[in-house]
LUMDREN-985416 format. One record per atom (N, C-alpha, C, O): z, x, y; atom name; residue number from 1. Coordinates in pm, whole numbers, plus 32768, in hexadecimal, padded with zeros to 4 digits. Layout:
# residues N
<keti w="Z" u="X" v="Y" a="CA" k="NUM"/>
...
END
This chain:
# residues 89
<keti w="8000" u="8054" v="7F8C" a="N" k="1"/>
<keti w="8000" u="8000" v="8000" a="CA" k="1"/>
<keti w="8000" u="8059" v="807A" a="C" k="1"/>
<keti w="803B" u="80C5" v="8074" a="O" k="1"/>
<keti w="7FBE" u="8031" v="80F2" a="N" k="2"/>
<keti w="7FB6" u="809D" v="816F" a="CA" k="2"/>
<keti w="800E" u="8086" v="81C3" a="C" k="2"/>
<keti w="8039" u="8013" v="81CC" a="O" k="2"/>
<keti w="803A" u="80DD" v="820B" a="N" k="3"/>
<keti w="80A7" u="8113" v="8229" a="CA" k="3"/>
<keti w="8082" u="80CB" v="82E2" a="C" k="3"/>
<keti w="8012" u="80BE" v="8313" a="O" k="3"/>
<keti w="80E5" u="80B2" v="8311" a="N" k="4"/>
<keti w="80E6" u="8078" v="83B6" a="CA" k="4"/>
<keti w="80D3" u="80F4" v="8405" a="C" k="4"/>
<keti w="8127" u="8149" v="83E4" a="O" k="4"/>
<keti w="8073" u="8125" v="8474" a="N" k="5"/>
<keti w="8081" u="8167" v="84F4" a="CA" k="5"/>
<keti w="811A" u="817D" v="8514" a="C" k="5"/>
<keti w="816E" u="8124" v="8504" a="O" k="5"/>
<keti w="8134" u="81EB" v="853E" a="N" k="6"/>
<keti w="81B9" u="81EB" v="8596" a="CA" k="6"/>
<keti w="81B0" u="819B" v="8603" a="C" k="6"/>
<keti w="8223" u="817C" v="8622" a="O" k="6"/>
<keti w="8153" u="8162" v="865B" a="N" k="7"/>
<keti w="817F" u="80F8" v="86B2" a="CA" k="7"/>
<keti w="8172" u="806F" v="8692" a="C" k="7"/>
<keti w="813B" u="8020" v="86DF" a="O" k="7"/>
<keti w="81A8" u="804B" v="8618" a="N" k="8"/>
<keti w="8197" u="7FA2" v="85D6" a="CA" k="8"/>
<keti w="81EC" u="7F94" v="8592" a="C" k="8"/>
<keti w="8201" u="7FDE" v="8531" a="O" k="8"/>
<keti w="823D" u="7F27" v="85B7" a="N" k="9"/>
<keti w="82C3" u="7F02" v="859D" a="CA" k="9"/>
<keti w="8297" u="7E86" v="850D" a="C" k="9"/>
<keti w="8268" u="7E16" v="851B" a="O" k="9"/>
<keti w="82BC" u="7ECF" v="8488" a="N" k="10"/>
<keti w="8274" u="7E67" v="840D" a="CA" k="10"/>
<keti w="82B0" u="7DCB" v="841B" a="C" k="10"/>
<keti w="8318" u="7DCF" v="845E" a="O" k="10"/>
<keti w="8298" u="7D6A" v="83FD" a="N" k="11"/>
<keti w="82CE" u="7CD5" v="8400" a="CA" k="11"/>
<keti w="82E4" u="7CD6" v="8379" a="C" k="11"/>
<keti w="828F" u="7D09" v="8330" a="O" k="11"/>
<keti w="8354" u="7C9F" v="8346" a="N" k="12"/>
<keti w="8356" u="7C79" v="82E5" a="CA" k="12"/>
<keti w="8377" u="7BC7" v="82C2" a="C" k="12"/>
<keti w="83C8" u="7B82" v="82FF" a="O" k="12"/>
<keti w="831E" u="7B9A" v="824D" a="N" k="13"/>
<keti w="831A" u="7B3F" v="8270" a="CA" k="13"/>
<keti w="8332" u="7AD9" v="81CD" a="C" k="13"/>
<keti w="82E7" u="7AD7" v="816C" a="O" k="13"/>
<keti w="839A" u="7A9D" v="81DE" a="N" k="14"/>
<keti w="83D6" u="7A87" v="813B" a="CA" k="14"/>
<keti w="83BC" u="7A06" v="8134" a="C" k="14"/>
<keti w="83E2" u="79B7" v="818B" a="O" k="14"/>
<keti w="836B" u="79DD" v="80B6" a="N" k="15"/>
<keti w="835A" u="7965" v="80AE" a="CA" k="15"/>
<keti w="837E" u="792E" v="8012" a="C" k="15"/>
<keti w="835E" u="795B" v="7FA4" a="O" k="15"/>
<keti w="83D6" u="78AA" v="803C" a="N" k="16"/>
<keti w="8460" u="7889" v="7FD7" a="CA" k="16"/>
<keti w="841C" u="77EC" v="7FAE" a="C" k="16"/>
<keti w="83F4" u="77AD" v="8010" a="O" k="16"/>
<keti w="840C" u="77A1" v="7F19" a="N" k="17"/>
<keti w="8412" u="7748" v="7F1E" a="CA" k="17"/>
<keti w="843D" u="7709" v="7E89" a="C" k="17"/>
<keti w="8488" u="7759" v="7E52" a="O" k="17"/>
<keti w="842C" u="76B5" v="7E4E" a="N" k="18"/>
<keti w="8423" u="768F" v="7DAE" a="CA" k="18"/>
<keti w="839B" u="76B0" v="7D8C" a="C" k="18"/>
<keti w="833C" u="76BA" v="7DDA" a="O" k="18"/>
<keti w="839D" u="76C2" v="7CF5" a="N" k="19"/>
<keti w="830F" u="76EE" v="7C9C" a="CA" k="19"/>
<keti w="82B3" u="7649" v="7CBC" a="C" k="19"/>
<keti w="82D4" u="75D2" v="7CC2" a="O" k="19"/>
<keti w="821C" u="76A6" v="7CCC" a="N" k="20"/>
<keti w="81D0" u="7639" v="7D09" a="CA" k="20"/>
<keti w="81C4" u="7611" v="7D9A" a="C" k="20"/>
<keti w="8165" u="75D2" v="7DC8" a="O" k="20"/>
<keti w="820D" u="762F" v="7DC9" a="N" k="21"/>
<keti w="823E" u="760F" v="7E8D" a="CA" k="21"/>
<keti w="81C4" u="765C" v="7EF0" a="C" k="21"/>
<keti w="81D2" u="764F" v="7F69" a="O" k="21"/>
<keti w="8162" u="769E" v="7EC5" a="N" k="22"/>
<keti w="8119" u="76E3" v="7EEB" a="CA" k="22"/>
<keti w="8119" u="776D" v="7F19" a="C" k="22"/>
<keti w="80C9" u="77A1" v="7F67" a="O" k="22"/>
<keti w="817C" u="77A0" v="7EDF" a="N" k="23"/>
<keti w="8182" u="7821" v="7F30" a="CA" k="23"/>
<keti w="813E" u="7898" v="7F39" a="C" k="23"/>
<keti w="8149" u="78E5" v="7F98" a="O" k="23"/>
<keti w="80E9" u="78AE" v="7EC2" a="N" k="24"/>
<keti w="8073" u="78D3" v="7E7D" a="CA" k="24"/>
<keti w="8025" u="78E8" v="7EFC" a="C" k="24"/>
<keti w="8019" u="7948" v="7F48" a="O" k="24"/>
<keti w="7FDD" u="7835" v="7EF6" a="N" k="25"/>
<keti w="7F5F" u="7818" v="7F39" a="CA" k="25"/>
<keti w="7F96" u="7824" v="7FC2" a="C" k="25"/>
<keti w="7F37" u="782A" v="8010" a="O" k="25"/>
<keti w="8028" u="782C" v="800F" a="N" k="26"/>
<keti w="801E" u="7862" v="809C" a="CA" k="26"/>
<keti w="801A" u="7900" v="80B0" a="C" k="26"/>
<keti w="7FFB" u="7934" v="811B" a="O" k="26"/>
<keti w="8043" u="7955" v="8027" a="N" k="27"/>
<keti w="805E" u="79D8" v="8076" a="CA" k="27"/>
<keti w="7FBD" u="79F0" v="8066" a="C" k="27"/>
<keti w="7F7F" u="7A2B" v="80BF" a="O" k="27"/>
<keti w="7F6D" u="79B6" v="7FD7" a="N" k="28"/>
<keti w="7ED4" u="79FC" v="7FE7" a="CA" k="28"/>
<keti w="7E94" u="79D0" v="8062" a="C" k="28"/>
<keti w="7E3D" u="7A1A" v="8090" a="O" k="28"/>
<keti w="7EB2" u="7966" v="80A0" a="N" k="29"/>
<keti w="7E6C" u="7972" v="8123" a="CA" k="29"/>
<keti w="7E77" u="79CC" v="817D" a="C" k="29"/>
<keti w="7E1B" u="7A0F" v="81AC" a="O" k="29"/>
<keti w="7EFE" u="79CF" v="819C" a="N" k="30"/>
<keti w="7F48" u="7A19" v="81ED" a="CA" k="30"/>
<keti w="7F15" u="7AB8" v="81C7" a="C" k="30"/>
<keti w="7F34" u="7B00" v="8226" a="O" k="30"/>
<keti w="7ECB" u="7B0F" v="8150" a="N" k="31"/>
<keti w="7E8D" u="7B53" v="8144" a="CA" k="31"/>
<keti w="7DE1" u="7B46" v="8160" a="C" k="31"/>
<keti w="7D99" u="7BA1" v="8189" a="O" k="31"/>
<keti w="7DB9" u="7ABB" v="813D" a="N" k="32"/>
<keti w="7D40" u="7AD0" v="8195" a="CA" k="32"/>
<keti w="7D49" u="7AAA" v="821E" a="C" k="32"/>
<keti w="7CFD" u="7AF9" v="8255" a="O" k="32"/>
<keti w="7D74" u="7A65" v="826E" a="N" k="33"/>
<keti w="7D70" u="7AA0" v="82EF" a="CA" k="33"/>
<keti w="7D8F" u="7AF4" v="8317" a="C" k="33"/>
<keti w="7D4D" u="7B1B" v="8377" a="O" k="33"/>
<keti w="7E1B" u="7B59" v="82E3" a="N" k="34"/>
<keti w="7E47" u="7BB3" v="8330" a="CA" k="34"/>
<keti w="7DF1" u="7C49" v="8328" a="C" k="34"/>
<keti w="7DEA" u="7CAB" v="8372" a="O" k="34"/>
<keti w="7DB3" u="7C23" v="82A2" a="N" k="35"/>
<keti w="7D7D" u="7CB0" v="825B" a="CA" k="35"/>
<keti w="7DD9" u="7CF9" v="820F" a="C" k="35"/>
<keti w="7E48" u="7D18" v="823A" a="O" k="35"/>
<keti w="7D9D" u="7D21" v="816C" a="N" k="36"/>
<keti w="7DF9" u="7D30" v="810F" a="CA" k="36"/>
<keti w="7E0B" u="7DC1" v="8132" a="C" k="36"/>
<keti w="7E61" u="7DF3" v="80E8" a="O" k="36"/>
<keti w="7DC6" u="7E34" v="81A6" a="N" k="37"/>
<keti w="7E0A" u="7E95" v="81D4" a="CA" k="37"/>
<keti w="7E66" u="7EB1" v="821C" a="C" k="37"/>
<keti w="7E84" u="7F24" v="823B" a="O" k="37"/>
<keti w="7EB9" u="7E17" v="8253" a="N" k="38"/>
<keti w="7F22" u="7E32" v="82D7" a="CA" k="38"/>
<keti w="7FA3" u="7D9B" v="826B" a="C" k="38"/>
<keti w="800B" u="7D70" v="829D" a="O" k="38"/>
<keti w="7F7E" u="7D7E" v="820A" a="N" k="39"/>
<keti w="8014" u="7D4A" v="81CF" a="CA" k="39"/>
<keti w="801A" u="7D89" v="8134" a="C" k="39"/>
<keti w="7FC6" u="7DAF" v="80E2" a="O" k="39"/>
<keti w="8090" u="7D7F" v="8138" a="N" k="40"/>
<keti w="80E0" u="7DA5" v="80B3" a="CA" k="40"/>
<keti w="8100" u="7D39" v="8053" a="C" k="40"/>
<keti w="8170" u="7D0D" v="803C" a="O" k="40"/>
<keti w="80A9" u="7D1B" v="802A" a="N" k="41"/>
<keti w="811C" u="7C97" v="7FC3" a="CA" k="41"/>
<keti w="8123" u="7CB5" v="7F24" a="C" k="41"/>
<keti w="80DB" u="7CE6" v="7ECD" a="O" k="41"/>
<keti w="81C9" u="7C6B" v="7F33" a="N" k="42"/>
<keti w="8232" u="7CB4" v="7EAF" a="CA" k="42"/>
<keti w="825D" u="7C08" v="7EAA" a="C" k="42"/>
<keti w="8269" u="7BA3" v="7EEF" a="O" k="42"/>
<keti w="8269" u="7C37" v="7E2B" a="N" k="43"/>
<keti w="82AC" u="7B9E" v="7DE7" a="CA" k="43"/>
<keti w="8316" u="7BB0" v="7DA3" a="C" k="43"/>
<keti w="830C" u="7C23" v="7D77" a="O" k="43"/>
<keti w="8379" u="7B82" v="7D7E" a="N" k="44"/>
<keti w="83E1" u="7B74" v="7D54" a="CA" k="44"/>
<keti w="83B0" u="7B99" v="7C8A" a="C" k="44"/>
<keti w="83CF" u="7BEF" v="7C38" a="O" k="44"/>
<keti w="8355" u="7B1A" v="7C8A" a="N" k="45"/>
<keti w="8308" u="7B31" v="7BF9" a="CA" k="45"/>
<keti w="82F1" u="7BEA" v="7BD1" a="C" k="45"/>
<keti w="8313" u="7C1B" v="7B66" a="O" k="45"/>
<keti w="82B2" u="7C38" v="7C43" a="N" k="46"/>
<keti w="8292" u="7CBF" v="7C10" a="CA" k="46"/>
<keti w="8303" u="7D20" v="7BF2" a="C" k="46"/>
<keti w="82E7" u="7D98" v="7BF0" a="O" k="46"/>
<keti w="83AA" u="7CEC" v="7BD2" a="N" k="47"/>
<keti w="841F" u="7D48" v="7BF3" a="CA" k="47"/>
<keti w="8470" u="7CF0" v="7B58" a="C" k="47"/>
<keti w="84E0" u="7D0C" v="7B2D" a="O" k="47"/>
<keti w="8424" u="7C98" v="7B28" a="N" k="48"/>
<keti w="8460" u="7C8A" v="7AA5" a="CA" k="48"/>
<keti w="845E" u="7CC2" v="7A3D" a="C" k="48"/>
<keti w="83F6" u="7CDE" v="7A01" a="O" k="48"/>
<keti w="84D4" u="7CDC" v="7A15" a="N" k="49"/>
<keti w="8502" u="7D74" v="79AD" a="CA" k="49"/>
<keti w="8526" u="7CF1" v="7918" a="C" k="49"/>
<keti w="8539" u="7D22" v="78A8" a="O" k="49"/>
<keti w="8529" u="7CA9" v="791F" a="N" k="50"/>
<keti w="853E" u="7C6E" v="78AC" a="CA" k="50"/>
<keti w="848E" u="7C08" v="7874" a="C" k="50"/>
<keti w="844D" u="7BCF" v="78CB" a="O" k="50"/>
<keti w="8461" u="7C06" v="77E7" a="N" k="51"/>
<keti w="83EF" u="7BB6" v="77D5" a="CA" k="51"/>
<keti w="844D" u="7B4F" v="77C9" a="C" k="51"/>
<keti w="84C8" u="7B47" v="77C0" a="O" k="51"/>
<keti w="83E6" u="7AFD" v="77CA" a="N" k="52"/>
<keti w="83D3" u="7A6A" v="7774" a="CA" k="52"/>
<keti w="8448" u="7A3E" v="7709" a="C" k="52"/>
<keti w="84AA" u="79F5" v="7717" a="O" k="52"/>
<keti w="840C" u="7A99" v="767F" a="N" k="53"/>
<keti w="8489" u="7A88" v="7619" a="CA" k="53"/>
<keti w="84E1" u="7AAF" v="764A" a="C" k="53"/>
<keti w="8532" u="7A57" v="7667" a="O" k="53"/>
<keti w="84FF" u="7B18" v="7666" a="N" k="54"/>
<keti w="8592" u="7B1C" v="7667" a="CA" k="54"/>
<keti w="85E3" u="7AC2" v="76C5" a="C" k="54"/>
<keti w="864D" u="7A8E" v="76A2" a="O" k="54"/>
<keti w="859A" u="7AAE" v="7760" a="N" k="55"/>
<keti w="85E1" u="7A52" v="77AC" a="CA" k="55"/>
<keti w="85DB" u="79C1" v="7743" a="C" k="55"/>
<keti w="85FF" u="7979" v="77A0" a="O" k="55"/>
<keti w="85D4" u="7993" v="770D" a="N" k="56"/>
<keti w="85EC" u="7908" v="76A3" a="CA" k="56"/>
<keti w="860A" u="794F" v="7656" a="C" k="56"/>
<keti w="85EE" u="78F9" v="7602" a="O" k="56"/>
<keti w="862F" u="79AB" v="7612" a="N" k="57"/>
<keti w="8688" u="79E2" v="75A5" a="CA" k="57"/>
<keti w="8711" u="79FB" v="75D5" a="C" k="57"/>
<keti w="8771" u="79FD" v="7588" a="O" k="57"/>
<keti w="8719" u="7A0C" v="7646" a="N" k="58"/>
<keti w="87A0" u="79E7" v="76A8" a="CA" k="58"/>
<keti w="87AC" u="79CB" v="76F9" a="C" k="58"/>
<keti w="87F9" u="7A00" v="7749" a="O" k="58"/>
<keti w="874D" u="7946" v="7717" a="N" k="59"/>
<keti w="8770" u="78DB" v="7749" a="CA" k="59"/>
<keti w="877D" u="78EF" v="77E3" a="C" k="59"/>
<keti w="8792" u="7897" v="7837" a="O" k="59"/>
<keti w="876F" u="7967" v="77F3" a="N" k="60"/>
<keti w="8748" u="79B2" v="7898" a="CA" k="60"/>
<keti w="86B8" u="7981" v="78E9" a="C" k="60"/>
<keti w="8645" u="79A2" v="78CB" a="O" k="60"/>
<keti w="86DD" u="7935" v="794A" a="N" k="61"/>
<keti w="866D" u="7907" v="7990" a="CA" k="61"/>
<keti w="8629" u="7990" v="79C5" a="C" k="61"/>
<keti w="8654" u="7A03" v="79CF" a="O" k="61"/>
<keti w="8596" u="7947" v="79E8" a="N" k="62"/>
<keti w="8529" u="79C9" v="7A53" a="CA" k="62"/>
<keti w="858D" u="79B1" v="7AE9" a="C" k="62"/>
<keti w="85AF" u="7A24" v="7B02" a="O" k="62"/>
<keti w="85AB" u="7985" v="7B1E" a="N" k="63"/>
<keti w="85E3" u="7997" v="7B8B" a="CA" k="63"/>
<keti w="8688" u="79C2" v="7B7C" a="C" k="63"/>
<keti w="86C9" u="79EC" v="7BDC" a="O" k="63"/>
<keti w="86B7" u="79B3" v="7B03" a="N" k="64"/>
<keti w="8776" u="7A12" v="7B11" a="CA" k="64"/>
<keti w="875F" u="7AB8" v="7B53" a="C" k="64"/>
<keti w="8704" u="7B00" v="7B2A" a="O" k="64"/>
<keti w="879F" u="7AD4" v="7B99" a="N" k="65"/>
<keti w="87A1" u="7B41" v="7BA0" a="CA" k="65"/>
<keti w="879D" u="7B97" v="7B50" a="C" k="65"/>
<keti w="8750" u="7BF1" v="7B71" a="O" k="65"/>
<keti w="87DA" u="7BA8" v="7ADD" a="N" k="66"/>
<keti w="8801" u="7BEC" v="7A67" a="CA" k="66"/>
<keti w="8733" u="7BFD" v="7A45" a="C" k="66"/>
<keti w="870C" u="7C71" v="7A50" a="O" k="66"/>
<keti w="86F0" u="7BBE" v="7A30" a="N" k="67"/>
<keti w="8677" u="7BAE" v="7A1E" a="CA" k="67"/>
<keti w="85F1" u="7BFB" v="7A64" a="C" k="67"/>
<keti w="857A" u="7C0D" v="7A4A" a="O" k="67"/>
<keti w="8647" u="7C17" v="7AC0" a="N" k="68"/>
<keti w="85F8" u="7C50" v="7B51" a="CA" k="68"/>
<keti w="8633" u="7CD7" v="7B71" a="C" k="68"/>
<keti w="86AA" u="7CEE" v="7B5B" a="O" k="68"/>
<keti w="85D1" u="7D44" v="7BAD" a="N" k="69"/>
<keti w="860A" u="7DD8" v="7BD8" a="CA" k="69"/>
<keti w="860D" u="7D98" v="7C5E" a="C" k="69"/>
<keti w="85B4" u="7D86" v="7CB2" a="O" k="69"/>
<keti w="8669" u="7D83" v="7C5C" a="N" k="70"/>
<keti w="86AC" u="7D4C" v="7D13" a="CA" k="70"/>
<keti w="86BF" u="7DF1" v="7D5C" a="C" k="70"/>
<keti w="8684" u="7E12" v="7DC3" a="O" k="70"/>
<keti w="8706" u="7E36" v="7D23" a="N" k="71"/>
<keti w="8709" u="7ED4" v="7D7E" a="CA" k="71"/>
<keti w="8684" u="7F00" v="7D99" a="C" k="71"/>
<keti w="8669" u="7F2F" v="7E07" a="O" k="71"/>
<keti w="8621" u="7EF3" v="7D33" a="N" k="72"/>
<keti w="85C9" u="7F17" v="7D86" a="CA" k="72"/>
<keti w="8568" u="7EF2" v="7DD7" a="C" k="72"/>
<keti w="8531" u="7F2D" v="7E34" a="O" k="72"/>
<keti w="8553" u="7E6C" v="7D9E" a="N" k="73"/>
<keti w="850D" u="7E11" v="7E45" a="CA" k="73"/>
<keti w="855C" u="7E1B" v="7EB4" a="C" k="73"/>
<keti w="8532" u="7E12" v="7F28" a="O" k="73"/>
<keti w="85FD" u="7E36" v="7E89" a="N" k="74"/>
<keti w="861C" u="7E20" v="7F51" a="CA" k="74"/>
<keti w="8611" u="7EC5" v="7F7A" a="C" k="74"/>
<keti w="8626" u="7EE4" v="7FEF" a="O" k="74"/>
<keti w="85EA" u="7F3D" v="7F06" a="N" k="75"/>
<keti w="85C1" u="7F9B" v="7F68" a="CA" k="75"/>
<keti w="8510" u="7FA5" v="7F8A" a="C" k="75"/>
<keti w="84C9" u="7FE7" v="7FD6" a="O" k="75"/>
<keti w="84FD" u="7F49" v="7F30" a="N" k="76"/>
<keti w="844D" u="7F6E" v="7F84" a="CA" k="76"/>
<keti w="8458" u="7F0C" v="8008" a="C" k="76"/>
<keti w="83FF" u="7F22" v="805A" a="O" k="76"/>
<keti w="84A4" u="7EB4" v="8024" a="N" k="77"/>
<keti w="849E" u="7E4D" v="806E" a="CA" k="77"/>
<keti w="84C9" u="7EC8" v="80F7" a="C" k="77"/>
<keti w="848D" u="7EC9" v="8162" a="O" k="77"/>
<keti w="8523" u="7F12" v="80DC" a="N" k="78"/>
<keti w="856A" u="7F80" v="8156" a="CA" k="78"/>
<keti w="8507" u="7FC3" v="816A" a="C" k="78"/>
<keti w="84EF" u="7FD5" v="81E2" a="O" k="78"/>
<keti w="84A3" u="8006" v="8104" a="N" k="79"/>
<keti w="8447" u="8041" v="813E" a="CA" k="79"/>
<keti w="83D5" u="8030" v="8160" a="C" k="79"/>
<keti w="838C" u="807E" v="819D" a="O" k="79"/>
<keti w="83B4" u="7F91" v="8127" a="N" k="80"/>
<keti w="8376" u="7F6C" v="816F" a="CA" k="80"/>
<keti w="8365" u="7F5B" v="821E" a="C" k="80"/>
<keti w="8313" u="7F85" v="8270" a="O" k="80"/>
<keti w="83E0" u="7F08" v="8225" a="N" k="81"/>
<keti w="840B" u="7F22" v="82C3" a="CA" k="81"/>
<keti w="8436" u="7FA3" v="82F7" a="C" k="81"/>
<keti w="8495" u="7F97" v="8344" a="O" k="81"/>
<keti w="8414" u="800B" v="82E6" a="N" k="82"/>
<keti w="840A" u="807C" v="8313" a="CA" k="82"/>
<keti w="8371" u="80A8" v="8312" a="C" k="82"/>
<keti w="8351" u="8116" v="833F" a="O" k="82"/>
<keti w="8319" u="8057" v="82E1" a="N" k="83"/>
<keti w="82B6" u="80C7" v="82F7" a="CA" k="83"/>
<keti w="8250" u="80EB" v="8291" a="C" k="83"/>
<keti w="81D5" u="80EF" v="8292" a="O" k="83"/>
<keti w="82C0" u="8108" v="8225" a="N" k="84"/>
<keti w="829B" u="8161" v="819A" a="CA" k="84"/>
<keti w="8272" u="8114" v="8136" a="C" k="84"/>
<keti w="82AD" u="80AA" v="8120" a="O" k="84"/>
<keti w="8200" u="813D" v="80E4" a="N" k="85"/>
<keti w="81C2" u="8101" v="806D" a="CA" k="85"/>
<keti w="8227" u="80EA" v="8006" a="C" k="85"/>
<keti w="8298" u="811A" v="800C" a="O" k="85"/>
<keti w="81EE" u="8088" v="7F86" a="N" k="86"/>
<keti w="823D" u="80A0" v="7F2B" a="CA" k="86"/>
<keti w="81C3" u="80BD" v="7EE6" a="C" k="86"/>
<keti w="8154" u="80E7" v="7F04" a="O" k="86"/>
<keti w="8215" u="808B" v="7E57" a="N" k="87"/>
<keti w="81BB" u="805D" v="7DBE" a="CA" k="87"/>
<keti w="8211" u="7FF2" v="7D80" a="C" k="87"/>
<keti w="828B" u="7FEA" v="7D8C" a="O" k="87"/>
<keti w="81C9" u="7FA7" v="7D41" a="N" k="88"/>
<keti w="820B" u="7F17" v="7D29" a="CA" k="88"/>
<keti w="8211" u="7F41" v="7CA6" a="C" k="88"/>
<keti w="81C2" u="7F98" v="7C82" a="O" k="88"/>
<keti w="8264" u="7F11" v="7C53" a="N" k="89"/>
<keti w="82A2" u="7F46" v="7BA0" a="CA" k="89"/>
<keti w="81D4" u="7EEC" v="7B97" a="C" k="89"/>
<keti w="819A" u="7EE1" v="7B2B" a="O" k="89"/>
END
């Protein structure tokens, strides 16, 4: 992902809803207008450390935390707003 100019303050911009609610079809817009060289988009979906079976083998939802690398989306989220690229798992 490319990295912000030192004079551009990044926006970050979090979009929260239930499965189905559209959130998908607003951030892909929000990449074609903005241009997929000036946004970053990360989903919650790309930071899940648990599959399928096992989350129903214990009964661990896709959204429990336990399910999700929460440490490290909230540090790409920091460096994101700084500036700096990541790599998404």
């Amino acid at each position: 992902m490319g990295s912000v100019t030192s004079n551009q303050q990044p926006l970050i911009v979090a979009v929260c809803g239930d499965s189905g609610s559209g959130k998908t079809t607003l951030t892909d817009g929000m990449v074609r207008v903005f241009g997929q060289e000036r946004v970053a988009h990360i989903c919650l979906d790309d930071y899940h450390i648990l599959d399928r079976a096992t989350r129903l083998r214990t009964g661990i939802t896709a959204l429990h935390p336990a399910a999700n690398n929460i440490a490290l989306m909230t540090e790409h989220i920091r460096c994101l707003a700084h500036g700096e690229s990541i790599i998404k798992p």
